[in-house]
C-alpha positions as CSV (number, residue, x, y, z in Angstrom):
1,X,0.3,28.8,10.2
2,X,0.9,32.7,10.9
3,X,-0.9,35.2,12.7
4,X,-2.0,36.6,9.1
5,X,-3.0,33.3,7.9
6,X,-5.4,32.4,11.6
7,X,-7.0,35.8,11.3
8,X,-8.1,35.3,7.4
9,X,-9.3,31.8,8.0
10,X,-11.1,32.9,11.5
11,X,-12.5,35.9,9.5
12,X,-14.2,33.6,7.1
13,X,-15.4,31.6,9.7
14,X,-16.6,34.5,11.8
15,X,-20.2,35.0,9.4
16,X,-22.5,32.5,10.1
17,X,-23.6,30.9,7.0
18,X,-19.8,30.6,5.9
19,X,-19.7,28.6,9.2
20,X,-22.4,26.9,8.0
21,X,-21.1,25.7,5.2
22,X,-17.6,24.4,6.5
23,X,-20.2,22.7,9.4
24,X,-21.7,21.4,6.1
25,X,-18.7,20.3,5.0
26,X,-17.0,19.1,7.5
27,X,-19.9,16.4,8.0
28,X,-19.8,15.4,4.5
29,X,-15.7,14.7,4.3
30,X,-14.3,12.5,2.4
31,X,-16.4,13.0,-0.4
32,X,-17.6,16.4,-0.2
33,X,-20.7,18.3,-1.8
34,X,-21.9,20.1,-5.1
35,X,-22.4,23.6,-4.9
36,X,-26.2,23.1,-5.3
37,X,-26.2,20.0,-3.1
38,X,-24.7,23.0,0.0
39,X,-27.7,25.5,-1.2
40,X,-30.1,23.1,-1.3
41,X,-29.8,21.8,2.7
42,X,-29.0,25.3,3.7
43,X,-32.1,26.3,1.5
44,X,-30.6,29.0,0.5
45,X,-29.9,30.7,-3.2
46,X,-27.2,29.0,-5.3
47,X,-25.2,32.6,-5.8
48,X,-25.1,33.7,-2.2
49,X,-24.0,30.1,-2.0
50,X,-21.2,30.6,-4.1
51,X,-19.9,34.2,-2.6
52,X,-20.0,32.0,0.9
53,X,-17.7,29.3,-1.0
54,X,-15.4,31.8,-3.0
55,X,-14.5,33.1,0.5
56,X,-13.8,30.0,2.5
57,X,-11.9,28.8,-0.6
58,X,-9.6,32.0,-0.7
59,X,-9.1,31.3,3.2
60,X,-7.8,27.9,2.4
61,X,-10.4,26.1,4.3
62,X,-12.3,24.8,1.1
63,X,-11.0,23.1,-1.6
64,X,-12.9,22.4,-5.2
65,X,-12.7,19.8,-8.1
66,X,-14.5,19.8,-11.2
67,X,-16.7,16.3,-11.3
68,X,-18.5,16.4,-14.8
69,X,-20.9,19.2,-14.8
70,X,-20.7,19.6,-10.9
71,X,-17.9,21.2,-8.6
72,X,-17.3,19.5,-5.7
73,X,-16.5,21.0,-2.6
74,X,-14.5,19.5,0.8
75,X,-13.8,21.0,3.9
76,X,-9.9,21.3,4.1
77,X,-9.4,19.2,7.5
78,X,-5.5,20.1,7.2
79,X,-6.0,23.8,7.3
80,X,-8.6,23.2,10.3
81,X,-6.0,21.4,11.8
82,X,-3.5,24.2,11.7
83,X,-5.7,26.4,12.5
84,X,-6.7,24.4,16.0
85,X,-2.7,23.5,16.4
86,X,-2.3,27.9,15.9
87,X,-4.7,28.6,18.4
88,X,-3.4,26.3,21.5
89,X,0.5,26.4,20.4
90,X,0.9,27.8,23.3
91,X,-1.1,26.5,25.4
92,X,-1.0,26.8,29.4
93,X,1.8,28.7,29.9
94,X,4.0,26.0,29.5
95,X,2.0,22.9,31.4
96,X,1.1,21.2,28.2
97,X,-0.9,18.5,30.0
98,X,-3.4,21.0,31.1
99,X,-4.2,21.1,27.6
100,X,-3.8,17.2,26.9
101,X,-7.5,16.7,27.4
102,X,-8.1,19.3,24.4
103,X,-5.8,18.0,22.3
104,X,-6.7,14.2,22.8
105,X,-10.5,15.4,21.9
106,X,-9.1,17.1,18.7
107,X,-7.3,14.1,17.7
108,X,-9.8,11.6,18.0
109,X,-12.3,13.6,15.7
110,X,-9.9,14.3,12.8
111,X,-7.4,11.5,12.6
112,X,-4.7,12.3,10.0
113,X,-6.3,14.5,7.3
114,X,-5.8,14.4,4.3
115,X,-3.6,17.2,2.3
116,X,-5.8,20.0,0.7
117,X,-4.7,20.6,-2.9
């Protein structure tokens, strides 16, 4: 991931009902949500719903399939992932186990994501 790329995905995160949603998400992966499923337990309306989604879509942290009448939406647990990974790159000047205890804690709550496409 590039600086570019961390700031667009951090931007989307940075409003809270986006980071609602990837929350949302994120607790519902593998199988993901409908769109009105996400308004519904955020009670909130099913088009400020799907501005929210369009945005955390275009910052590659959601991903969408058609199911039927419904669109399905999944948190993108790779682009999390290189979003955490951009963030402590370089961690601790150089003392890597300083950050060991971070990185062990990341590890154990999103083993081996799956790709987002």
């Amino acid at each position: 991931m590039d600086t570019d790329s961390a700031i667009i995905a951090l931007s989307a995160l940075s409003q809270s009902t986006r980071l609602e949603i990837f929350r949302l998400l994120v607790r519902h992966e593998p199988d993901g949500l409908p769109a009105g499923e996400v308004a519904r337990q955020l009670d909130l309306p099913q088009n400020t719903i799907s501005v929210h989604l369009g945005t955390l879509a275009r910052a590659g942290l959601l991903t969408s399939q058609r199911r039927s009448r419904l669109i399905v939406y999944r948190a993108c647990l790779v682009r999390l992932q290189e979003l955490m990974l951009f963030l402590v790159k370089d961690c601790c000047a150089g003392n890597p186990e300083l950050c060991t205890p971070l990185i062990a804690d990341l590890s154990a709550c999103c083993p081996s994501p799956e790709s987002c496409s």
